[in-house]
N, C-alpha and C positions, 0 to 999 in steps of 0.2 A: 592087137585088135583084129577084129573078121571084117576084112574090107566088104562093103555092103552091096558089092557086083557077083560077091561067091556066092554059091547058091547055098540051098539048106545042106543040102546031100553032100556036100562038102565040109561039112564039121565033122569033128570028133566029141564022138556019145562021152559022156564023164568027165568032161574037162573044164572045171570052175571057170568064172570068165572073174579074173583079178584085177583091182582097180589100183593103181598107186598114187600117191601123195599125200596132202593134210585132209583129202577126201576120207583118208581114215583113222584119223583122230578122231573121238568120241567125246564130246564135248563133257561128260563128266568126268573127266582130269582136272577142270578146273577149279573143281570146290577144294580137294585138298591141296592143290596149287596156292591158291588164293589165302586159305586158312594159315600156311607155310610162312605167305608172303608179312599175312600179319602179325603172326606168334613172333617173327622177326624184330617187325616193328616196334612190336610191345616189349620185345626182350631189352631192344638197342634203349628204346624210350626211358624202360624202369634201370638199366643201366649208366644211363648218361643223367637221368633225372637225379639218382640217386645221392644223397647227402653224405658226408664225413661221419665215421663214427667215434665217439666221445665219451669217457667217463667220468662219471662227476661220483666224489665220495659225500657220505653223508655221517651223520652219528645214529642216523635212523632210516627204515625207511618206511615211516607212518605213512598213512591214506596213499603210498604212493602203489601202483602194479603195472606189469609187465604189460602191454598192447594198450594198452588205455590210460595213464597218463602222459598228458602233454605237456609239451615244454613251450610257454608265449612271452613273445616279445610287444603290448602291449595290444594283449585282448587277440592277436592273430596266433595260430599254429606253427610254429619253425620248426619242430621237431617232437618225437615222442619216445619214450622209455621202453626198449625195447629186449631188456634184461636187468633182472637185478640178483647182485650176487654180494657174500661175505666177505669180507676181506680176511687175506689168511691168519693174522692175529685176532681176528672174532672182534675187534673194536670198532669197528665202522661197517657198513654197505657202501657197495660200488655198484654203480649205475650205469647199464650201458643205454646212449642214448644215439638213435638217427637222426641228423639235423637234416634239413633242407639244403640241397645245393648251394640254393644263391643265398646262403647264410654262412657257407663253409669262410668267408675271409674277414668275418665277424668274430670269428674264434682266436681272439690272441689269450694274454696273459693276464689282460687287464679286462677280462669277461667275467662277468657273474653270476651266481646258481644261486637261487636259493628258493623251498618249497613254502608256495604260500597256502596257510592252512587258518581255521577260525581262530583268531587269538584278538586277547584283551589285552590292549596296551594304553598308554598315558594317550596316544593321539584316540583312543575310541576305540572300537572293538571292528576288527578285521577281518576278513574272507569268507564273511560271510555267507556270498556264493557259491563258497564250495562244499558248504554242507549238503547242496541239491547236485551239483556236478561234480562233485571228487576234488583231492587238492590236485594242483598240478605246479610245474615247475616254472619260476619266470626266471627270465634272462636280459642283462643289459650288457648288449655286444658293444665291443670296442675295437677299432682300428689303429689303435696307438703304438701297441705290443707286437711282440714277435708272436708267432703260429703256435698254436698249442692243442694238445687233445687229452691231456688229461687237467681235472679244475678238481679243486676241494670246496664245496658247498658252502654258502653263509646257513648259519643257524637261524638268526633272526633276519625277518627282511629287512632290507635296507631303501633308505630315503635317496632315489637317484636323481637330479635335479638337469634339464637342458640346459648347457650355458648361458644359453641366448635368453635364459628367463632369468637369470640372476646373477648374483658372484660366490663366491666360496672363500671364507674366511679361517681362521685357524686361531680357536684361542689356547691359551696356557691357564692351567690353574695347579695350588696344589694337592686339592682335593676336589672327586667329582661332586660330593654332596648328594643332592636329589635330583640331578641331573639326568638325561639317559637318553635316547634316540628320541625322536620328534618331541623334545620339549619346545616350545616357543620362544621366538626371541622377539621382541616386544619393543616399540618404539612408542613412546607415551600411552601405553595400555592397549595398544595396536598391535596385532600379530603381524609382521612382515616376514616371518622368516621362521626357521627350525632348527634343532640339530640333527646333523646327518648320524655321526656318531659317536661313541668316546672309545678311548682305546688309553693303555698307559704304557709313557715312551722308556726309551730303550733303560735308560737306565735308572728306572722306577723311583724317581724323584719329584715327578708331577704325572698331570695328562695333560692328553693334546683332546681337541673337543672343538672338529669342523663343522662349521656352521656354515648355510646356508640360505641368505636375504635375497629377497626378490625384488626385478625390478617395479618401478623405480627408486625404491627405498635404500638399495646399495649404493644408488651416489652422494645417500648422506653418510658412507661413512670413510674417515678419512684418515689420514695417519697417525692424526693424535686424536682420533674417538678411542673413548672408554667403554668396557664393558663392566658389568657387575649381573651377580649372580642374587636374582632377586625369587629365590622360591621359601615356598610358604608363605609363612609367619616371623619376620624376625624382632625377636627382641633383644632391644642393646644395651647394656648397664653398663653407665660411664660416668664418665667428672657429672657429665651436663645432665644426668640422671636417666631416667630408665623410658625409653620410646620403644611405641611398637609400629612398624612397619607391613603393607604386605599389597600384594598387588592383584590379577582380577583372579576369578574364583578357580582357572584353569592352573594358573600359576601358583596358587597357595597347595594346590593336591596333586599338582603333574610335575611343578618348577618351573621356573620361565627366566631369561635373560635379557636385561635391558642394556639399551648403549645410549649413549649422548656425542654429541659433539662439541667444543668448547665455541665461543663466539669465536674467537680469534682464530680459529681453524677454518670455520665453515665455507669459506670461500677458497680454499684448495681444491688440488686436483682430487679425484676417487682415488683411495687403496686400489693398487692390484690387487688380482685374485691371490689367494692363496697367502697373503701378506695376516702376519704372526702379531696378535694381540693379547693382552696378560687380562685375564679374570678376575674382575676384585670381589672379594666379599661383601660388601656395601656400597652402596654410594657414597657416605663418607669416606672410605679409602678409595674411589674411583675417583674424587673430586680433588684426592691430594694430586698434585705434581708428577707426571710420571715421566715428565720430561725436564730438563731446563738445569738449573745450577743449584746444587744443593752442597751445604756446608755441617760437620758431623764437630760436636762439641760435646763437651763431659763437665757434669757438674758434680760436685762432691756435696755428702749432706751428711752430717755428724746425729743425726737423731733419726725419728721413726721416719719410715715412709713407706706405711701400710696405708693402702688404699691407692697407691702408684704401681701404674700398670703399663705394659707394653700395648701402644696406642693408642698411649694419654697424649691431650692436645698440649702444645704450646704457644701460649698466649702473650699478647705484647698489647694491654690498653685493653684486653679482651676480641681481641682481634687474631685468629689463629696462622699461625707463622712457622708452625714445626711440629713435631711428634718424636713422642720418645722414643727410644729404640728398643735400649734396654736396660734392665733394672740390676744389678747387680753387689756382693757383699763382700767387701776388704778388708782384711786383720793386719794394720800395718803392725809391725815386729816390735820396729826401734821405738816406737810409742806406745805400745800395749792399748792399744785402742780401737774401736773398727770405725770403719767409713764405708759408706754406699755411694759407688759411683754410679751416675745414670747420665747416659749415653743419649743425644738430641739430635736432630737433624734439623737443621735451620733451614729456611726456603727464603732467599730475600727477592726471588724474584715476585712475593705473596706481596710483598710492599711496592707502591706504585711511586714513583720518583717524577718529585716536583722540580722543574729547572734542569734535569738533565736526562739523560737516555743510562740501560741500563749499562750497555757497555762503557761508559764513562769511568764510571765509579769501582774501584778493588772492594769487591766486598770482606776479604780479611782487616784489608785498611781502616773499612768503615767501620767494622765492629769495633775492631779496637778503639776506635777513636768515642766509640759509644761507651766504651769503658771507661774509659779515662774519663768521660762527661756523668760516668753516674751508673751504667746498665748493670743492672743486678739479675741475679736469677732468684724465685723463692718458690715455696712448696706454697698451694695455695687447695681449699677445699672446694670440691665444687658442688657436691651436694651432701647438705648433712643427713640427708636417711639415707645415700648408698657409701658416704665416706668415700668417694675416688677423689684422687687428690689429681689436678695438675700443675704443669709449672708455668708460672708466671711471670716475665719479665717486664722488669717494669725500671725506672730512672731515678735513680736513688743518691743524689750526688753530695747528701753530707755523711751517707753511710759508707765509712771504710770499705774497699775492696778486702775479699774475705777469699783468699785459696785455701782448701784442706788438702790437694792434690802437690806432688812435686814438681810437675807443669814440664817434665822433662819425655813423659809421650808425644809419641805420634798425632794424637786427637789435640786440639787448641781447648783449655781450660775457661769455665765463667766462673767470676766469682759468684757465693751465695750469699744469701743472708735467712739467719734461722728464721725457722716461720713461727707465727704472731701469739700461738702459746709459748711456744719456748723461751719466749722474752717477753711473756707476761710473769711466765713462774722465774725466771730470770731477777725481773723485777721484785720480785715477791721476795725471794728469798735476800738482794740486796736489802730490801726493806724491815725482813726480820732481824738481818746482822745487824742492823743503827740500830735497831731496837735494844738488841743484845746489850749496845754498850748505854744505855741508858742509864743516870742512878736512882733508878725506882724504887729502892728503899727508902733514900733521902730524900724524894718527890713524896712517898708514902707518907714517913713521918710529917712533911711540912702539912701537906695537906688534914692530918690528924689534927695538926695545930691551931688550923683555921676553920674545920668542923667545929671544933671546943670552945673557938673566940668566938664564934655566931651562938652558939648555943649559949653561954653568959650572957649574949648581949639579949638574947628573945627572952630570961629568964630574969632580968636585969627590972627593978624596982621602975626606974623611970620608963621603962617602956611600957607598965605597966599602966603608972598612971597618966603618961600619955594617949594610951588607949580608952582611959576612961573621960578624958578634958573632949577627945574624938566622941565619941559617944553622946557627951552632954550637947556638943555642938548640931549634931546630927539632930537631937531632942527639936533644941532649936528651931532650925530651918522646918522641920516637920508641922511645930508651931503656926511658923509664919505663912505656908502653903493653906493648910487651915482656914488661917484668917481671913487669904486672899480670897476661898472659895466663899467663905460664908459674907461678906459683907461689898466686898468691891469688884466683884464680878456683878449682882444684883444692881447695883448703881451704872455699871456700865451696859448692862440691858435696857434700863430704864431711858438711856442716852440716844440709845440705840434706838429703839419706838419711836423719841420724839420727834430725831433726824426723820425715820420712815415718813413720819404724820405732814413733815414740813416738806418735804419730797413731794409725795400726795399732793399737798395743795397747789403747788410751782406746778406738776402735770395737769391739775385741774386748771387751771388759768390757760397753762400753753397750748390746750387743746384746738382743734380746728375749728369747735362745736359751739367754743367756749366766747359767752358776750362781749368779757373783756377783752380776748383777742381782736372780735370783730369791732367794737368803738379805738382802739388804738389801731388797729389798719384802715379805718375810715381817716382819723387824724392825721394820721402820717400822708394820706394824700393830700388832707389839706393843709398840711405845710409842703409839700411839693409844689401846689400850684401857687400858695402863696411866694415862693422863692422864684419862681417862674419867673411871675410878675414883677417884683423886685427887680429882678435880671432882666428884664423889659424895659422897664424905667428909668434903669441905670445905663445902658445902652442909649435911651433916647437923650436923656441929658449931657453926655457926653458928646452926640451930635448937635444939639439945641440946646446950646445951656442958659439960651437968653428967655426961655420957657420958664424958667424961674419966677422974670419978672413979668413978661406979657403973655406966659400963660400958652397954652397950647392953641395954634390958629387954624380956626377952624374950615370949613372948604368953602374955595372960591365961591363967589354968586357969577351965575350968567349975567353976561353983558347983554 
């Protein structure tokens, strides 16, 4: 610095005057400073912000494209498609997808893909939305599972349900039927519920077919509710004949499942989740037994048994007690004969027990003891336009016990007894063998012999002219009818008038009108008051009988 005591004359000509410090920074360093400091920010931001990448395979990749479909977790953005590529065998697309950050520990194993697109299904017709906005990808993340980053796509979507809104059931059947993802599951014509999906188990003997009820309708179901498979239309041709079934209008063209509970259940605890129920075909088979004591018995039957079928009823009184199992045909050897065994399943817990409890009683004990008092088994018809025959047990105790069985199996034998044609023609033909022995020639002849004695006798002189002594007699009586008309019927007319005429005048007299009534009801009063008086007199005599002689005295004179 030029201390400010030196003079001018003491400078030197040419010599910058140089200022040092932040005097000479120039304030425009700071824009690309600043622009530095944010490209920073933005880098670290789209860095850290940035989500996991993921590929989900598909068998397609319709309405889906690269930058612009997204991936939502109900109705919000988590992620979008940010590659789509071939797989190296040319069978599927691979998806490459950016998730969101705070979505990355949503990604286990047990997460879901699937593209929702306009489709018609049994629940209605869907996504339809994205005819205007493009399909896009939904997802229902789970935290259950280990880490994952690559997922293979559902095809069709699927029904995901919150726990906390219902439970999740699992039934068994052996065939889906008309079944399929969001069919209804129906509690007295009530939708409470869906199915999630059907799927067939490992070793393709049935499906499995989870269901899911909403609350509060799951805590009617319980470990002994039934299910049955009530879609369409069902018709059933049986013993009891031909019914048609079918339930609301959704269920006859989508399929629907109904459940029930039994009374004696309904105050149980709820099924867990996930707790395995069997699928009946009807409600008649939902209604049999699926739990309890059941006893398997084999009947033998030496003749037809067309129109017996597997899950024909058995009847005791008409009161059903069991069902058949199965129907089957036997060539025994040593007999050169067949036999049809069929195979029963008795439920005695279907009978209710008067004076004891059920555990009391052995029900092999009991049967048998029913045997011995009579219990037969028979083929019985139950309707004659469809011919299904079922069996009927019923108490037959002066009919022999009847085995066609060697009673040396496993299954316990019933006796039968033939049914009610075959011991009619039974009958029949006993009845032509008597006949057989009959000696209808020697009945013939006799009876020739007494056609021939009545013909003599009709041809015979005196019955002839007995018929003519009838005749003249007959003439007779004809006569005397005659007579009656023409002469004593007139006389008795004539009898008859005079009675009327003498009648007449008896009413003319007894008239009210009539003179002589009125001079006899004058008379008659004056014989009343004459008897009166009489009765006066007689009275006073018996008081005064000295009146006789002095006479009645007359009233005192004043004194």
């Amino acid at each position: 610095m030029i201390d400010e005591n030196t003079s001018s004359f003491d400078r030197r000509p040419g010599v910058p005057d140089v200022k040092k410090g932040w005097s000479r920074f120039s304030i425009i360093w700071l824009v690309p400073l600043v622009a530095l400091i944010i490209g920073g920010w933005l880098l670290w931001r789209d860095i850290v912000s940035k989500g996991p990448e993921i590929s989900v395979t598909f068998q397609t990749a319709d309405g889906i494209s690269a930058g612009k479909t997204a991936v939502r977790y109900r109705d919000v953005d988590v992620g979008q498609v940010i590659g789509i590529n071939l797989a190296e065998d040319l069978d599927h697309v691979r998806l490459t997808i950016r998730m969101n950050a705070d979505f990355s520990e949503y990604l286990t194993k047990n997460t879901r893909f699937w593209v929702v697109r306009p489709r018609v299904t049994v629940r209605g017709i869907t996504g339809l939305d994205t005819i205007v906005s493009g399909a896009y990808i939904e997802v229902v993340p789970d935290k259950t599972g280990e880490r994952e980053r690559s997922f293979v796509g559902e095809e069709e979507p699927q029904l995901v349900h919150d726990d906390e809104d219902g439970t999740r059931f699992v039934l068994k059947a052996e065939e889906l039927g008309s079944l399929g993802t969001g069919t209804p599951v129906l509690l007295r014509g009530i939708e409470v519920g869906e199915v999630l999906e059907t799927e067939l188990d490992e070793n393709a003997d049935g499906v499995s077919i989870p269901v899911f009820i909403r609350k509060p309708f799951d805590a009617l179901v319980k470990r002994d509710t039934r299910f049955w498979d009530s879609s369409g239309i069902a018709l059933d041709l049986n013993a009891d004949g031909l019914s048609v079934r079918a339930q609301s209008v959704r269920s006859v063209l989508a399929g629907g499942i109904n459940f029930y509970t039994p009374d004696v259940s309904v105050n149980e605890d709820q099924a867990p989740a996930e707790t395995i129920f069997r699928l009946h075909s009807s409600l008649e088979k939902a209604e049999l037994l699926a739990q309890g004591y059941s006893q398997k018995y084999i009947l033998y039957f030496d003749s037809s048994v067309r129109g017996l079928s597997r899950g024909a009823p058995v009847d005791f009184n008409g009161i059903r007690v069991g069902t058949v199992e199965s129907v089957d045909l036997e060539y025994v050897v040593s007999q050169r004969s067949f036999r049809v065994p069929v195979v029963v399943t008795i439920e005695p817990e279907r009978v209710q027990l008067v004076g004891a409890n059920v555990g009391d009683l052995d029900p092999e004990a009991t049967v048998k003891t029913l045997v011995a008092d009579g219990l037969r088994a028979r083929l019985k018809t139950g309707s004659f336009i469809t011919g299904q025959l079922f069996v009927d047990l019923s108490m037959n105790p002066v009919s022999p016990a009847r085995y066609l069985g060697d009673r040396n199996g496993n299954i316990p034998e019933l006796p039968t007894l033939p049914q009610k044609l075959d011991e009619i023609a039974n009958s029949l033909t006993s009845l032509l063998e008597k006949v057989e022995t009959f000696p209808l020639e020697e009945i013939g002849i006799r009876l020739l012999g007494t056609v021939e004695g009545m013909e003599n006798i009709v041809t015979s002189p005196a019955l002839t002219q007995g018929m003519t002594s009838l005749q003249q007699a007959a003439a007779g009586i004809s006569s005397l009818v005659d007579n009656l008309d023409s002469s004593v019927l007139p006389a008795t007319q004539t009898a008859l008038d005079a009675a009327r005429e003498a009648l007449g005048g008896v009413r003319d007299v007894t008239s009210p009108s009539s003179p002589v009534r009125y001079n006899l009801e004058q008379a008659l009063k004056e014989l009343s008051a004459t008897a009166r008086s009489l009765r006066d007199l007689t009275e006073f005599l018996e008081q005064n009988p000295s009146a006789l002689i002095l006479g009645k005295s007359g009233p005192k004179e004043d004194e």
